[in-house]
N, C-alpha and C positions, 0 to 999 in steps of 0.2 A: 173858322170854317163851320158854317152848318151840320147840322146831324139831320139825316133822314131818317124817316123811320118805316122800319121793314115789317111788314105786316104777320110772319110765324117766326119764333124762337124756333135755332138749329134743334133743341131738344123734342119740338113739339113735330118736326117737319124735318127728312133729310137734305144736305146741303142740294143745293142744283149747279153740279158744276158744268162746264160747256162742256169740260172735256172730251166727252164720249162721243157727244153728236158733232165734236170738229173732227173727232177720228174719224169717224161716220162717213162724212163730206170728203176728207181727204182719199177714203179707199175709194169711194163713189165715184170722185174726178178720176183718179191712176184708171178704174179700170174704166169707166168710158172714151181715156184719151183724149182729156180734155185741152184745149186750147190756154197758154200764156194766160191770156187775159182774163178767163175764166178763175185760175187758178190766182190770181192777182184780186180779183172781185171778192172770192170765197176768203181768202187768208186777211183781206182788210175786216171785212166781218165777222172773223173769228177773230181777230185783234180785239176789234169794240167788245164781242163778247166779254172775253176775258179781262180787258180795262172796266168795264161796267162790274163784274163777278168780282173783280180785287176792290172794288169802289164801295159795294156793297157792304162785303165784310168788314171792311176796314170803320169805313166811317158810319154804316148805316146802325140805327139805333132797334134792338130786337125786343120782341113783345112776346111773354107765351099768350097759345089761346085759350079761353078759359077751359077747365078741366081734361086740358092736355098737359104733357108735357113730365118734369120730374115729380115723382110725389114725397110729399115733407110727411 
C-alpha cells in the first residue's frame, strides 16, 4: 500500500478531527427538522469524513514544519 504524505506533524499542528462539526450538523438538522433524506445525505458525508480522517492517520506519512514542532 502507498504512503501519503501529510503536509504538518500532529506535534507542529493540532489533530482535525470531524468530530465536532458532525456534532455541529447533527444538532443543526434535529433542530430545523429536517427531512429523512437530508439526514441520509449529511450522515454519508460524515461517513467519508471520518473514513478519509482514519485513512490519514493511519497510512499518511507526517512531516514537521521547519522550526515548528518538538524541540531537541
Amino acid at each position: 500500500m502507498r504512503t501519503t504524505k501529510v503536509t504538518i506533524k500532529a506535534s507542529s499542528l493540532p489533530m482535525g478531527s470531524p468530530l465536532g462539526i458532525i456534532i455541529l450538523f447533527g444538532l443543526l438538522l434535529d433542530r430545523l427538522a429536517a427531512p429523512g433524506w437530508v439526514w441520509g445525505v449529511v450522515g454519508t458525508l460524515a461517513l467519508a469524513l471520518v473514513i478519509e480522517f482514519i485513512r490519514q492517520r493511519t497510512v499518511g506519512q507526517e512531516h514537521d514544519v521547519p522550526g515548528f514542532g518538538e524541540l531537541s
